[in-house]
C-alpha positions, -999 to 999 in steps of 0.1 A, spaced: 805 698 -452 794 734 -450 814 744 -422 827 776 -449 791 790 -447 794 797 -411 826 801 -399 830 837 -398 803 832 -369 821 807 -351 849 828 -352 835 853 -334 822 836 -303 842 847 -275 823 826 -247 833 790 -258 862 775 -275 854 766 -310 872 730 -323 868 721 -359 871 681 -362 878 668 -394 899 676 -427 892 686 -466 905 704 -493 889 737 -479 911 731 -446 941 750 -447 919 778 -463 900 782 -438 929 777 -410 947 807 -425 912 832 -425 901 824 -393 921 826 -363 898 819 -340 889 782 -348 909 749 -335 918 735 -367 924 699 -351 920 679 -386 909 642 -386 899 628 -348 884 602 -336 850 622 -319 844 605 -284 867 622 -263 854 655 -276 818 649 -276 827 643 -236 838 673 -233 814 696 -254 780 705 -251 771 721 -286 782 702 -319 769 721 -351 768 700 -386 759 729 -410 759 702 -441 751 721 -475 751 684 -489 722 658 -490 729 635 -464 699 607 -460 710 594 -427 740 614 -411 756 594 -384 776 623 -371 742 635 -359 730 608 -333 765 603 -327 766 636 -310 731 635 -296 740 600 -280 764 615 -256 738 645 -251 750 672 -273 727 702 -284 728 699 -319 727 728 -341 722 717 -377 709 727 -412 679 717 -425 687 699 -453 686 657 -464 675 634 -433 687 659 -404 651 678 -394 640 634 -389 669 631 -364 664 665 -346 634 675 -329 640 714 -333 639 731 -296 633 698 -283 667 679 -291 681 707 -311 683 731 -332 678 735 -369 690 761 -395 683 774 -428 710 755 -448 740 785 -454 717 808 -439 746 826 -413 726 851 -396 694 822 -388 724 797 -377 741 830 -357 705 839 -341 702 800 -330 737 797 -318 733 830 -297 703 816 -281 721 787 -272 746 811 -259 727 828 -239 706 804 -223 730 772 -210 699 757 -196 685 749 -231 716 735 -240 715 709 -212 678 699 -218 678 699 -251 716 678 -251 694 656 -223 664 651 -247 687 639 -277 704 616 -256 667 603 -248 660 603 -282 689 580 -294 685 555 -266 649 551 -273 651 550 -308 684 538 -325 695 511 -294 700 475 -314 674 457 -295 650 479 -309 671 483 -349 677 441 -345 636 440 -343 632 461 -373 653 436 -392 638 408 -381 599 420 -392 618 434 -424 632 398 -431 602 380 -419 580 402 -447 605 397 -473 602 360 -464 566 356 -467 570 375 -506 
């Protein structure tokens, strides 16, 4: 979902290991030009997210509500992710993230290297989206927005 528009960056990094979850027809394209990534195709995401601290969604698409998002942010990633469809509502740029210019390389590449260079932002802002989530998308709280939703409908 984009992920061609800034690869050539990610393949440069040299402090973190780079892992490239998911699969599509620009895959094997992108396998062959850039050696540096871990092409790992389709995975289920948990066990990763536990184990990362950055997850970048550099959509070029429209997306209205992209799960992958607060799925990341719920197990207190830093998200790094283009500016484009419902993404700046989810991410609170330098609070719980970051956003980009949608295919911009070099804005993604200046936020990335910030990241980069300062681990401590990485770990608040990864601790403020997982703040974020539980405050706003836990089903207590989404099973009440139904319920005044239904309850208005009702009353029509």
């Amino acid at each position: 979902k984009g992920l061609q528009t800034i690869a050539g960056v990610l393949n440069n990094v040299k402090k973190c290991r780079v892992l490239v979850l998911g699969k599509g027809p620009l895959k094997k394209d992108l396998e062959a030009k850039y050696k540096n990534l871990n092409f790992l195709g389709f995975q289920k995401p948990d066990e990763y997210y536990k184990n990362a601290s950055i997850a970048v969604v550099p959509s070029i698409w429209m997306e209205n509500f992209p799960y992958s998002v607060l799925e990341a942010m719920s197990y207190g990633l830093c998200v790094i992710a283009s500016d484009i469809g419902g993404i700046p509502e989810q991410i609170k740029n330098m609070k719980t993230g970051l956003i980009f210019e949608r295919g911009n390389k070099k804005d993604f590449e200046e936020k990335l290297n910030y990241l980069l260079k300062n681990p401590k932002e990485i770990k608040r802002m990864g601790k403020n989206a997982r703040e974020f989530v539980r405050k706003n998308f836990n089903w207590n709280k989404i099973i009440k927005k139904y319920e005044k939703y239904i309850h208005k409908m009702i009353q029509k």
